[in-house]
PDB file of N, CA, C and O in Angstrom:
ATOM      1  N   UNK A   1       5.713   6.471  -8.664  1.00  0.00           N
ATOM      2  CA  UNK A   1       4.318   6.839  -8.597  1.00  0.00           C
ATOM      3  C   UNK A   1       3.553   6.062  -9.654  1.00  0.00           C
ATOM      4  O   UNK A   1       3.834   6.100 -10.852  1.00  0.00           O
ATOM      5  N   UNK A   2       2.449   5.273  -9.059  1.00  0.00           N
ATOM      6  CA  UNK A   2       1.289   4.592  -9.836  1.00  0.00           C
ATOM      7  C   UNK A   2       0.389   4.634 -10.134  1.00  0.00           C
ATOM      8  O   UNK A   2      -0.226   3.783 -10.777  1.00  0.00           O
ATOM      9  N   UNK A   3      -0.160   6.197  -9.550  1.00  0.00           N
ATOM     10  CA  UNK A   3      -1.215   6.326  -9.895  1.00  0.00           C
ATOM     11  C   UNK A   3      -2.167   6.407 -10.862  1.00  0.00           C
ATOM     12  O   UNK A   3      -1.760   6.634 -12.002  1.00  0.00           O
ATOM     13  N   UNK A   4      -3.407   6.269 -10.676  1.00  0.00           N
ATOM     14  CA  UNK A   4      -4.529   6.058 -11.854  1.00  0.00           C
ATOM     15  C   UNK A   4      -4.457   5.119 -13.259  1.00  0.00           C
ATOM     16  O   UNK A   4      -5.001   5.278 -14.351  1.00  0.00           O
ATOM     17  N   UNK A   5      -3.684   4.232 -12.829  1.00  0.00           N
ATOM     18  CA  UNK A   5      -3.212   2.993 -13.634  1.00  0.00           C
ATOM     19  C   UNK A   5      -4.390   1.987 -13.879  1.00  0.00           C
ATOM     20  O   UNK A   5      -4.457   1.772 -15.090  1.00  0.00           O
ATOM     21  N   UNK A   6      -5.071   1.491 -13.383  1.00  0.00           N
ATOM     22  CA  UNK A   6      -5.819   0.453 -13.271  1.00  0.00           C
ATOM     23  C   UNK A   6      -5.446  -0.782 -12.806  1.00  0.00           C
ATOM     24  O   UNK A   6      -5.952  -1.872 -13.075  1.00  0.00           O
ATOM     25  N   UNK A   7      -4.255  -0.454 -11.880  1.00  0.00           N
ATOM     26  CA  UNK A   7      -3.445  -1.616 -10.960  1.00  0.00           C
ATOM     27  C   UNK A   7      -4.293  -2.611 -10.226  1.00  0.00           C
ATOM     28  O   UNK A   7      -5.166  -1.957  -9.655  1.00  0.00           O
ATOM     29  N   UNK A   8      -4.432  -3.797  -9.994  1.00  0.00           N
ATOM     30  CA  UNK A   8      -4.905  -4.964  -9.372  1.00  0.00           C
ATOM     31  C   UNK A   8      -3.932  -5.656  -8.883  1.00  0.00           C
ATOM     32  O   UNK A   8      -4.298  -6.252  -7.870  1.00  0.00           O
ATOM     33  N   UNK A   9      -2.771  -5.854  -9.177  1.00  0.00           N
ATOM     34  CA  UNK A   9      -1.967  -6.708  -8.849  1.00  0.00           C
ATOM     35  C   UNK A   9      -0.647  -6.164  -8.223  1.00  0.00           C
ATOM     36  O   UNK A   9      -0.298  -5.360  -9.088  1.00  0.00           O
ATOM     37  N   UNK A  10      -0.041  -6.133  -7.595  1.00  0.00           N
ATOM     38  CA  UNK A  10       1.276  -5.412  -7.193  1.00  0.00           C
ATOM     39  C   UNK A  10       2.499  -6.510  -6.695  1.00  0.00           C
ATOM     40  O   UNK A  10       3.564  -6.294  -6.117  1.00  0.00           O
ATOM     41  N   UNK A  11       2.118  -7.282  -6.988  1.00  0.00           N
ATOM     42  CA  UNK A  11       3.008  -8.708  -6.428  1.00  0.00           C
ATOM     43  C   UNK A  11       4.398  -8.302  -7.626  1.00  0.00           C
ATOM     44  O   UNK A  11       4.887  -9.295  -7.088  1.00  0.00           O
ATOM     45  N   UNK A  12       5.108  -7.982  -8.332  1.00  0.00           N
ATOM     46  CA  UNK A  12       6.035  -7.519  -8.922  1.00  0.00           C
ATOM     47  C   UNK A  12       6.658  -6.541  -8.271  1.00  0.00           C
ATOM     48  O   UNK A  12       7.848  -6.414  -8.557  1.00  0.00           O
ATOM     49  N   UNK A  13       6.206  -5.800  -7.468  1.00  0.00           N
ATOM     50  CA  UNK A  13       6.921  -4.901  -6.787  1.00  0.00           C
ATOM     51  C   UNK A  13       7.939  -5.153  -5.419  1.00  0.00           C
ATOM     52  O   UNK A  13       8.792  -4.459  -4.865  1.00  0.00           O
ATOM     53  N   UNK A  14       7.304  -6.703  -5.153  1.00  0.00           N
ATOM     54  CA  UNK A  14       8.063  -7.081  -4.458  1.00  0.00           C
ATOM     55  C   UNK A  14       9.721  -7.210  -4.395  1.00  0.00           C
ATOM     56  O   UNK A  14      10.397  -7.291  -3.369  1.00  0.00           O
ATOM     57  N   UNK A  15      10.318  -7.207  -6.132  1.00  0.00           N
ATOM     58  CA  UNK A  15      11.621  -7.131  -6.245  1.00  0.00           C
ATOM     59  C   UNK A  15      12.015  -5.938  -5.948  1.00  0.00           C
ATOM     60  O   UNK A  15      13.211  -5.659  -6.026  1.00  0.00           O
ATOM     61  N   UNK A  16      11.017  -4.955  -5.526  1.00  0.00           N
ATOM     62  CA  UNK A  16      12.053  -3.672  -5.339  1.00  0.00           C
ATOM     63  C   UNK A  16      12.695  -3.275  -4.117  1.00  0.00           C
ATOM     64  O   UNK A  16      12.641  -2.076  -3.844  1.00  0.00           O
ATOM     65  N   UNK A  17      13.172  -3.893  -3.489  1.00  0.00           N
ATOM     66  CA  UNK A  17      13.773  -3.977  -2.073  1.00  0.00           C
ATOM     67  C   UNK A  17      13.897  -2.603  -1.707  1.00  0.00           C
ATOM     68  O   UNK A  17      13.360  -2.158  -0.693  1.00  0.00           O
ATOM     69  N   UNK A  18      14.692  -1.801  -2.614  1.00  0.00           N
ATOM     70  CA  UNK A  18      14.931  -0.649  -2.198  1.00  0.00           C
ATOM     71  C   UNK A  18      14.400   0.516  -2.431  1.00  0.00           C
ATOM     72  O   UNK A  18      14.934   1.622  -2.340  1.00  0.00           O
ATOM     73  N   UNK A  19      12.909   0.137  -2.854  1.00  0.00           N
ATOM     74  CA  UNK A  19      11.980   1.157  -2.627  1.00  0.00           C
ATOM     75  C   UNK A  19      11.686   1.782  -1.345  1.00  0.00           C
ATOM     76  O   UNK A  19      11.857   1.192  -0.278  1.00  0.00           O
ATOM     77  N   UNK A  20      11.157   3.216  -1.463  1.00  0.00           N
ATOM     78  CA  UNK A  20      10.979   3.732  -0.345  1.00  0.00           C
ATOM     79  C   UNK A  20      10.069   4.534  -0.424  1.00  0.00           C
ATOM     80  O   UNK A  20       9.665   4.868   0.690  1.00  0.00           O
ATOM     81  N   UNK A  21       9.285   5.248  -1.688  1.00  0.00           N
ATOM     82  CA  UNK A  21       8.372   5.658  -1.738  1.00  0.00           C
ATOM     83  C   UNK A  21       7.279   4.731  -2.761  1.00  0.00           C
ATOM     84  O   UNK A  21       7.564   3.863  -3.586  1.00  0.00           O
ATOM     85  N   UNK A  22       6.219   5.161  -2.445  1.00  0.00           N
ATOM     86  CA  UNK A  22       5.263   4.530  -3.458  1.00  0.00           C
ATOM     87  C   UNK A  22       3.933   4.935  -3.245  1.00  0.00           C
ATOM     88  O   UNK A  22       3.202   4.988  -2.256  1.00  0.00           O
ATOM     89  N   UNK A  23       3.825   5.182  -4.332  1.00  0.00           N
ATOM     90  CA  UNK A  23       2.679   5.894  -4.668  1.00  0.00           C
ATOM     91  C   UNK A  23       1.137   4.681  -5.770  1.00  0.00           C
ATOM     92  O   UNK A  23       1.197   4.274  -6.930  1.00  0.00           O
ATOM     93  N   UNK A  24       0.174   4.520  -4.875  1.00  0.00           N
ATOM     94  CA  UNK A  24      -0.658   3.589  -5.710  1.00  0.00           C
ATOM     95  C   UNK A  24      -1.941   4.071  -6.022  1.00  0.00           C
ATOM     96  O   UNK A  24      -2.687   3.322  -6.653  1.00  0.00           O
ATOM     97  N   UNK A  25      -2.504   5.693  -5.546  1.00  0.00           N
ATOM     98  CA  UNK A  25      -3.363   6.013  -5.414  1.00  0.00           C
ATOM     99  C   UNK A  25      -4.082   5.567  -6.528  1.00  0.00           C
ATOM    100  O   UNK A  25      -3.413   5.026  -7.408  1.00  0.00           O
ATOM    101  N   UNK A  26      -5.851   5.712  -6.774  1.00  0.00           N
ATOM    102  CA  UNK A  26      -6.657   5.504  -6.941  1.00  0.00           C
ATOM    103  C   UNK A  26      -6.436   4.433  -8.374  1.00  0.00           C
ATOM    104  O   UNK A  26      -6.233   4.687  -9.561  1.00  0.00           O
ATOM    105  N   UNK A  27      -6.588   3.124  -7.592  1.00  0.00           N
ATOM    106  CA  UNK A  27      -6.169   1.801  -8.896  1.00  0.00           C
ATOM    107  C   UNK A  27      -6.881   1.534  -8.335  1.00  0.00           C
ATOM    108  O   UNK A  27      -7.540   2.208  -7.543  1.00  0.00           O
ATOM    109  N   UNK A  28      -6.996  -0.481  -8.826  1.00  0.00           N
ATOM    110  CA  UNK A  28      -8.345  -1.085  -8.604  1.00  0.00           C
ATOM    111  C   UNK A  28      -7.312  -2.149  -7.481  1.00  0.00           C
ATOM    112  O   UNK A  28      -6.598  -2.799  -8.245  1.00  0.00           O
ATOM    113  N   UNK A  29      -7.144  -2.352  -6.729  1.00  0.00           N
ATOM    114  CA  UNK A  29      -6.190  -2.684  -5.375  1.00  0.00           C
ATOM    115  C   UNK A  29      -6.797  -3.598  -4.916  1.00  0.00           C
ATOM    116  O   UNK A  29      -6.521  -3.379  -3.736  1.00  0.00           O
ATOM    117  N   UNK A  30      -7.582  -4.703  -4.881  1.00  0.00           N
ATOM    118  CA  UNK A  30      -9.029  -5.355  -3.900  1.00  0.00           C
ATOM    119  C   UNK A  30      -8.488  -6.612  -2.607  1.00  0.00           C
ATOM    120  O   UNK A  30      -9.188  -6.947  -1.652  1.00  0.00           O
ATOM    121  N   UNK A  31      -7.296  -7.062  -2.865  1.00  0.00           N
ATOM    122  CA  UNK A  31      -6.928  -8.033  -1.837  1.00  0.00           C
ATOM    123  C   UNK A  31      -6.326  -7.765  -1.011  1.00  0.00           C
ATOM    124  O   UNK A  31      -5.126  -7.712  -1.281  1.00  0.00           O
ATOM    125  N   UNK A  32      -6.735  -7.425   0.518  1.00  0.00           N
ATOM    126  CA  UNK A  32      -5.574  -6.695   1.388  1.00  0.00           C
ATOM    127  C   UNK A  32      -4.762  -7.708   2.060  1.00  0.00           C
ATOM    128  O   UNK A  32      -3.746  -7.352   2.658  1.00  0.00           O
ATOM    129  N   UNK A  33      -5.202  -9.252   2.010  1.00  0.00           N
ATOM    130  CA  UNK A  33      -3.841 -10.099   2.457  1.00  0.00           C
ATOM    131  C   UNK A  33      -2.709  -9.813   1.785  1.00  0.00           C
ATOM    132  O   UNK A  33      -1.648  -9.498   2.325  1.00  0.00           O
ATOM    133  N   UNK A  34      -2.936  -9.933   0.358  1.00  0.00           N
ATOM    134  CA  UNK A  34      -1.655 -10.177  -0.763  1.00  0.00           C
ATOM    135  C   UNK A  34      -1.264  -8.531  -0.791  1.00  0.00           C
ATOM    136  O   UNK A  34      -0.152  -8.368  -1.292  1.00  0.00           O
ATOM    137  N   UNK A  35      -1.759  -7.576  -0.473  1.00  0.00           N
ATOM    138  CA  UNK A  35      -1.314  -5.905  -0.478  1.00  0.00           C
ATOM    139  C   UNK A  35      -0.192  -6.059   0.853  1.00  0.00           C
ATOM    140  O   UNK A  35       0.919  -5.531   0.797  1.00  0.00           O
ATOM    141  N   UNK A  36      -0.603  -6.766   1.907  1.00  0.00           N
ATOM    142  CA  UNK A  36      -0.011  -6.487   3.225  1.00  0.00           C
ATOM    143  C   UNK A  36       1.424  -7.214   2.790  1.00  0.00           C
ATOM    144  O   UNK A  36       2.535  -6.741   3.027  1.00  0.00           O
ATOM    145  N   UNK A  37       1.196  -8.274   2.207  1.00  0.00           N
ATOM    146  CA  UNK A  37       2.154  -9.613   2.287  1.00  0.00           C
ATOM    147  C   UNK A  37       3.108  -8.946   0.845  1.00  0.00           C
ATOM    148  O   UNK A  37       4.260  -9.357   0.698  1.00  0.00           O
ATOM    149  N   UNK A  38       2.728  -8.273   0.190  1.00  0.00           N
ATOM    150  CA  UNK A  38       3.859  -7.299  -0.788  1.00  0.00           C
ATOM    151  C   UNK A  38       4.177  -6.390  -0.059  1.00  0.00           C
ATOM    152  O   UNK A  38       5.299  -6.083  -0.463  1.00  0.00           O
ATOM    153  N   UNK A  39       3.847  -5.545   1.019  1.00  0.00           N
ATOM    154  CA  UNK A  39       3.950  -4.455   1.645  1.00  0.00           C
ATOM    155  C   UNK A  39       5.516  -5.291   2.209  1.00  0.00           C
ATOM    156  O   UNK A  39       6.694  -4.984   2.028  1.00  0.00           O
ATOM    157  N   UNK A  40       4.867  -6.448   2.951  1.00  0.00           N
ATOM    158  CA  UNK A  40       6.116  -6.576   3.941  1.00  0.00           C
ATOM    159  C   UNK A  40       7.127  -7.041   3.443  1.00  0.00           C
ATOM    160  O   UNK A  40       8.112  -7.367   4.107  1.00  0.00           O
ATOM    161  N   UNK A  41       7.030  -7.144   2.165  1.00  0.00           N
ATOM    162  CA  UNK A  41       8.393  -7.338   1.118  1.00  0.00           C
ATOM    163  C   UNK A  41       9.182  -6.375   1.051  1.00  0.00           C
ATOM    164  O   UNK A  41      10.229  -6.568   0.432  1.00  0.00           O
ATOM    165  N   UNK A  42       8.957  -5.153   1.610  1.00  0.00           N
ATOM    166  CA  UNK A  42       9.487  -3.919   0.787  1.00  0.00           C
ATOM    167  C   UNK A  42      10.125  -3.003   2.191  1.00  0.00           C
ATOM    168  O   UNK A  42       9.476  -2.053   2.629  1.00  0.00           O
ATOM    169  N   UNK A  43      11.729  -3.500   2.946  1.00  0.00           N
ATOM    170  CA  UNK A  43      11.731  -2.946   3.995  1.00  0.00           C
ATOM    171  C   UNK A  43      11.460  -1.414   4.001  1.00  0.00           C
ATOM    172  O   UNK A  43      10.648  -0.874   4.752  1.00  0.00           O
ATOM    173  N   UNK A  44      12.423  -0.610   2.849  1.00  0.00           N
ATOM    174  CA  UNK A  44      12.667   0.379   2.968  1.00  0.00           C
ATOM    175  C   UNK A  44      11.383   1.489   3.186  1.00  0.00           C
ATOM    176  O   UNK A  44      11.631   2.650   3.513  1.00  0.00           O
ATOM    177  N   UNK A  45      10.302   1.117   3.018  1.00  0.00           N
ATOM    178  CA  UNK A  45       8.887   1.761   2.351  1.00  0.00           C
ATOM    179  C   UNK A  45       8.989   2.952   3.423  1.00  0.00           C
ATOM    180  O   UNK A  45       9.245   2.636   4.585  1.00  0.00           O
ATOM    181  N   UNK A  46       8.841   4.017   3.167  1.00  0.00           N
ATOM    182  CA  UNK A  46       8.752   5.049   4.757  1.00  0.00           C
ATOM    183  C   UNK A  46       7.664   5.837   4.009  1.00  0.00           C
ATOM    184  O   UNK A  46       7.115   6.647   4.757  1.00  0.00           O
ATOM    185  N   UNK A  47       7.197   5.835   2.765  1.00  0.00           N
ATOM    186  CA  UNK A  47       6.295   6.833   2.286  1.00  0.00           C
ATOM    187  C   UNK A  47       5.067   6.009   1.342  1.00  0.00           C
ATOM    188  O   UNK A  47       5.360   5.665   0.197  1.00  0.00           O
ATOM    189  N   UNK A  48       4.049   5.795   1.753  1.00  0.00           N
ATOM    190  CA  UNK A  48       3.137   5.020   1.084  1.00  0.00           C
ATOM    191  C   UNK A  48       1.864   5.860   1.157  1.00  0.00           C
ATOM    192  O   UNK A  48       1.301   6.463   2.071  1.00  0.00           O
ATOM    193  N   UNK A  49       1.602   5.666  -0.227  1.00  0.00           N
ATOM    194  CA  UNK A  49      -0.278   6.166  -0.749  1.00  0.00           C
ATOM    195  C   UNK A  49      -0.897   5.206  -1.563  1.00  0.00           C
ATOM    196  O   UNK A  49      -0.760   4.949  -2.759  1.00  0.00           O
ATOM    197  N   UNK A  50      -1.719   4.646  -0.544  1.00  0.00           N
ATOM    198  CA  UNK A  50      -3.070   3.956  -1.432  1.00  0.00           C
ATOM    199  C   UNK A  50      -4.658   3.913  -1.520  1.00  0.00           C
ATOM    200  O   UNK A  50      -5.557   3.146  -1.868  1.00  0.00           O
ATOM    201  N   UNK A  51      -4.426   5.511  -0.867  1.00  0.00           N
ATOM    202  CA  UNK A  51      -5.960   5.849  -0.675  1.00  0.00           C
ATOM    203  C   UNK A  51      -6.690   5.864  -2.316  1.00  0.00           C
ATOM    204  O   UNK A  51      -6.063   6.182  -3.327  1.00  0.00           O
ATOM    205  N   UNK A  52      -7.872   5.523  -2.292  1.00  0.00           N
ATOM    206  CA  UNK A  52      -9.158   5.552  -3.662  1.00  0.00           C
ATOM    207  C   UNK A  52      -8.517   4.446  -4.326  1.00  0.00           C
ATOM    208  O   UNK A  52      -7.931   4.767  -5.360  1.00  0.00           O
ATOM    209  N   UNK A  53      -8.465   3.059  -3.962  1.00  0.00           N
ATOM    210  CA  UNK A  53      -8.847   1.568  -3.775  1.00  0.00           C
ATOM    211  C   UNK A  53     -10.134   0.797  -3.273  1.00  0.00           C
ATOM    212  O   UNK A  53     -11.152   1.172  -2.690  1.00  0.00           O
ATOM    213  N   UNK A  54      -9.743  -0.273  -3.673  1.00  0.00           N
ATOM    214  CA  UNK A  54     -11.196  -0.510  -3.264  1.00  0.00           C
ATOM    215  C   UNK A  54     -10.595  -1.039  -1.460  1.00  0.00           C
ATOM    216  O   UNK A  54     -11.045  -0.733  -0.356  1.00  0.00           O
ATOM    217  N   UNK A  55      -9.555  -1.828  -1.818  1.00  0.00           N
ATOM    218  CA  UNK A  55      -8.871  -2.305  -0.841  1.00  0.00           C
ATOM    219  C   UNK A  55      -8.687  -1.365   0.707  1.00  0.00           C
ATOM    220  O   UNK A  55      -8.769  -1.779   1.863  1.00  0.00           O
ATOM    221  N   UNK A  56      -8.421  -0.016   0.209  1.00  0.00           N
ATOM    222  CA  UNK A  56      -8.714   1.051   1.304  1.00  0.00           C
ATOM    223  C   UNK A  56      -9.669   1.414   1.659  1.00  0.00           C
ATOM    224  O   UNK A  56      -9.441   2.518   2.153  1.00  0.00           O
ATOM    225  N   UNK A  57     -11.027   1.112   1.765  1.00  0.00           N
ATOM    226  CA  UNK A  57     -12.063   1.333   1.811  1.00  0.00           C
ATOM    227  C   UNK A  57     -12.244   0.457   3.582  1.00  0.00           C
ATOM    228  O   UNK A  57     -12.894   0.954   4.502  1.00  0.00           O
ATOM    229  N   UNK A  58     -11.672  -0.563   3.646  1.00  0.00           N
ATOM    230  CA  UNK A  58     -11.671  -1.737   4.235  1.00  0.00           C
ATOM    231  C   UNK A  58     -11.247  -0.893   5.726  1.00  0.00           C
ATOM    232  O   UNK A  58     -10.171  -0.303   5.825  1.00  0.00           O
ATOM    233  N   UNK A  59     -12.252  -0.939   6.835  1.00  0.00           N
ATOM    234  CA  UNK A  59     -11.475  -0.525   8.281  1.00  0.00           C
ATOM    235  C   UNK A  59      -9.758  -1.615   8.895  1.00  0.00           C
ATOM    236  O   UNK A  59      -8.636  -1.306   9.297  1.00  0.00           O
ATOM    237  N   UNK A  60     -10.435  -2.791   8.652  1.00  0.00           N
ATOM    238  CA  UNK A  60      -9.268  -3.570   9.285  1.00  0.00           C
ATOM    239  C   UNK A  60      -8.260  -3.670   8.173  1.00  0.00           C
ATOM    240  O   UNK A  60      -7.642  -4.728   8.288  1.00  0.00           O
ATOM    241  N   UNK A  61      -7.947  -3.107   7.354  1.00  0.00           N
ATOM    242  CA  UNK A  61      -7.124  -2.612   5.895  1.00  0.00           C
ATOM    243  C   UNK A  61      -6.330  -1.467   6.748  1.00  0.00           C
ATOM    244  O   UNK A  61      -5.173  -1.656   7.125  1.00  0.00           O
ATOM    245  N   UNK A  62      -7.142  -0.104   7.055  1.00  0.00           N
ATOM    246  CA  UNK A  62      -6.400   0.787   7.346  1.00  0.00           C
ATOM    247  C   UNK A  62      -5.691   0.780   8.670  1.00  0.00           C
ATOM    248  O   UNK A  62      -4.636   1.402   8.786  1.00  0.00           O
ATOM    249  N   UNK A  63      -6.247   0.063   9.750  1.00  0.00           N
ATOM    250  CA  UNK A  63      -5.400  -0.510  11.327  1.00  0.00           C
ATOM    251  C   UNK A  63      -4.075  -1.441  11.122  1.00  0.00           C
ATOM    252  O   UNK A  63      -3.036  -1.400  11.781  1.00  0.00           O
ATOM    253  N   UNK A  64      -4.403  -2.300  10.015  1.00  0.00           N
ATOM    254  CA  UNK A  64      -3.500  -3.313  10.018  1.00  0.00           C
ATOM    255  C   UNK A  64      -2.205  -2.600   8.801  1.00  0.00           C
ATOM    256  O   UNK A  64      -1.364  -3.381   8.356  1.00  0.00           O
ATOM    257  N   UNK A  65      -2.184  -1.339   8.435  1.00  0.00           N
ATOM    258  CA  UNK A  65      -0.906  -0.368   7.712  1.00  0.00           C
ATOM    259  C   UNK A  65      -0.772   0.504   9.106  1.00  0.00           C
ATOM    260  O   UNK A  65       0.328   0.537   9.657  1.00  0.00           O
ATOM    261  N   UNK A  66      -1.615   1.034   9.533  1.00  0.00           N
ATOM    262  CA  UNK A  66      -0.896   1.672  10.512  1.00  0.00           C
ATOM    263  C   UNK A  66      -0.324   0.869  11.705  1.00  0.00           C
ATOM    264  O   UNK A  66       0.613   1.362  12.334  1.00  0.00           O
ATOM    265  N   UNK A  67      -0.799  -0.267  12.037  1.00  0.00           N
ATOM    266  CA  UNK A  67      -0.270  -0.765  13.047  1.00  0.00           C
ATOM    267  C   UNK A  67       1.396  -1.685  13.088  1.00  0.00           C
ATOM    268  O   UNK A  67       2.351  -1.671  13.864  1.00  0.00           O
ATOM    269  N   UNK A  68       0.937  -2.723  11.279  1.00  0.00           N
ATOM    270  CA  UNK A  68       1.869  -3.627  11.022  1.00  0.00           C
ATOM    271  C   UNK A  68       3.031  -2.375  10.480  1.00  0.00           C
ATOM    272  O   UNK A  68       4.018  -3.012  10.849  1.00  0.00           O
ATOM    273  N   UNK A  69       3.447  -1.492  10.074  1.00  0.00           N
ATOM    274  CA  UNK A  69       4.390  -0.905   9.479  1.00  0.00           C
ATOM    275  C   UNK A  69       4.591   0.151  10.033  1.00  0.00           C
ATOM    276  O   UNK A  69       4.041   1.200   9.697  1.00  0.00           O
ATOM    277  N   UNK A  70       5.837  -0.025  11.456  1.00  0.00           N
ATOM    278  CA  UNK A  70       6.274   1.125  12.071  1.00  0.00           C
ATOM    279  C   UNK A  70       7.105   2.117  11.160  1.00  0.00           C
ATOM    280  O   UNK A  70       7.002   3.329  11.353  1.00  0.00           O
ATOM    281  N   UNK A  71       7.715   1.745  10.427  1.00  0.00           N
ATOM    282  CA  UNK A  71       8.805   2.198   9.687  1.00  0.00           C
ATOM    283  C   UNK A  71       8.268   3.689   8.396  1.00  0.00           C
ATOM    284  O   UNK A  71       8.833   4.564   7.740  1.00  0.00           O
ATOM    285  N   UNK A  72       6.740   3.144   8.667  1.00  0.00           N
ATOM    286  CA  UNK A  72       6.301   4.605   7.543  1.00  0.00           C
ATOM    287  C   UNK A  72       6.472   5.734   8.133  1.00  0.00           C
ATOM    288  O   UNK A  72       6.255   5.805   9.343  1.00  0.00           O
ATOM    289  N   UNK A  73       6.827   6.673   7.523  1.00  0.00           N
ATOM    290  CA  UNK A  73       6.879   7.845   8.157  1.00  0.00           C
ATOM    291  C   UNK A  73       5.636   8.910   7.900  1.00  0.00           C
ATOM    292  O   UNK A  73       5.242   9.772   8.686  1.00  0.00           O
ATOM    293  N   UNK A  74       5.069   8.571   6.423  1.00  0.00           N
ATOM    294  CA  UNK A  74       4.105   8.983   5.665  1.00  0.00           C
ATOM    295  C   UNK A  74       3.094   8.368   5.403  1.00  0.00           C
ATOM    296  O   UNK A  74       3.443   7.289   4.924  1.00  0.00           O
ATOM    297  N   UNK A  75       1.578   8.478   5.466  1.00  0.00           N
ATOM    298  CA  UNK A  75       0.874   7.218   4.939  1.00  0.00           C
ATOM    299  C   UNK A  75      -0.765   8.371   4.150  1.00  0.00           C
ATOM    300  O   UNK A  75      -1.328   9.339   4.660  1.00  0.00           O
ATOM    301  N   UNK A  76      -0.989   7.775   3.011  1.00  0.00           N
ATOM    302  CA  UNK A  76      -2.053   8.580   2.804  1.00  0.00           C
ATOM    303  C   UNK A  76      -3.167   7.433   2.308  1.00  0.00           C
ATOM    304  O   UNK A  76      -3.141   6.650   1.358  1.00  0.00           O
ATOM    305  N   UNK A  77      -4.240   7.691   3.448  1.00  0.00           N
ATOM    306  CA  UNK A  77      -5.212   6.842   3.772  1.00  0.00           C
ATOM    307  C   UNK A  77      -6.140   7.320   4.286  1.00  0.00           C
ATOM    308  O   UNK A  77      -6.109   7.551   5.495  1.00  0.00           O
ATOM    309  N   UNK A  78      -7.083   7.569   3.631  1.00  0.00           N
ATOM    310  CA  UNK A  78      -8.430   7.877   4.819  1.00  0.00           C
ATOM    311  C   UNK A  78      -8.732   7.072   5.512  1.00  0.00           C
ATOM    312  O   UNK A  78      -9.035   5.971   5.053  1.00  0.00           O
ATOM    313  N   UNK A  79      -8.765   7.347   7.011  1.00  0.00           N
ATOM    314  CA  UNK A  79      -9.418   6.796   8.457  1.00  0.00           C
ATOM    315  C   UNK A  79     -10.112   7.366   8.781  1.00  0.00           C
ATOM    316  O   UNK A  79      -9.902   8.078   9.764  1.00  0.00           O
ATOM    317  N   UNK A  80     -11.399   7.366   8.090  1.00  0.00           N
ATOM    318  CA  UNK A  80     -12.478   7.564   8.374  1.00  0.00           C
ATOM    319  C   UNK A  80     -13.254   6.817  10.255  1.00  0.00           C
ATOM    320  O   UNK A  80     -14.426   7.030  10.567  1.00  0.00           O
TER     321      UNK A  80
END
């Protein structure tokens, strides 16, 4: 869990292969290519939160986690 960090960058997390939960809520998150392209680093992920970003704010942000990542089981995101 990462929350309320003041996170921008998450490209380090990519070594964690065998993550499966993760928690990023409300950091400063703003690039959703490089969010997606660490996302798809990370097979195991089945539980992800990155709602109160700026990055989540984004409609084609929240289609392209629910669509590109069958494997979540959990996702906390407002779809507004």
């Amino acid at each position: 869990w990462l929350n309320r960090n003041h996170i921008l960058i998450i490209d380090p997390l990519k070594k964690l292969k065998k993550l499966n939960t993760l928690g990023l809520f409300h950091n400063e998150i703003m690039n959703d290519r490089k969010t997606i392209e660490v996302l798809e680093e990370l097979p195991n992920i089945r539980d992800l939160s990155i709602d109160g970003n700026p990055v989540s704010t984004k409609i084609y942000f929240k289609y392209e986690i629910i669509f590109r990542f069958k494997n979540l089981e959990k996702i906390y995101i407002k779809c507004i």
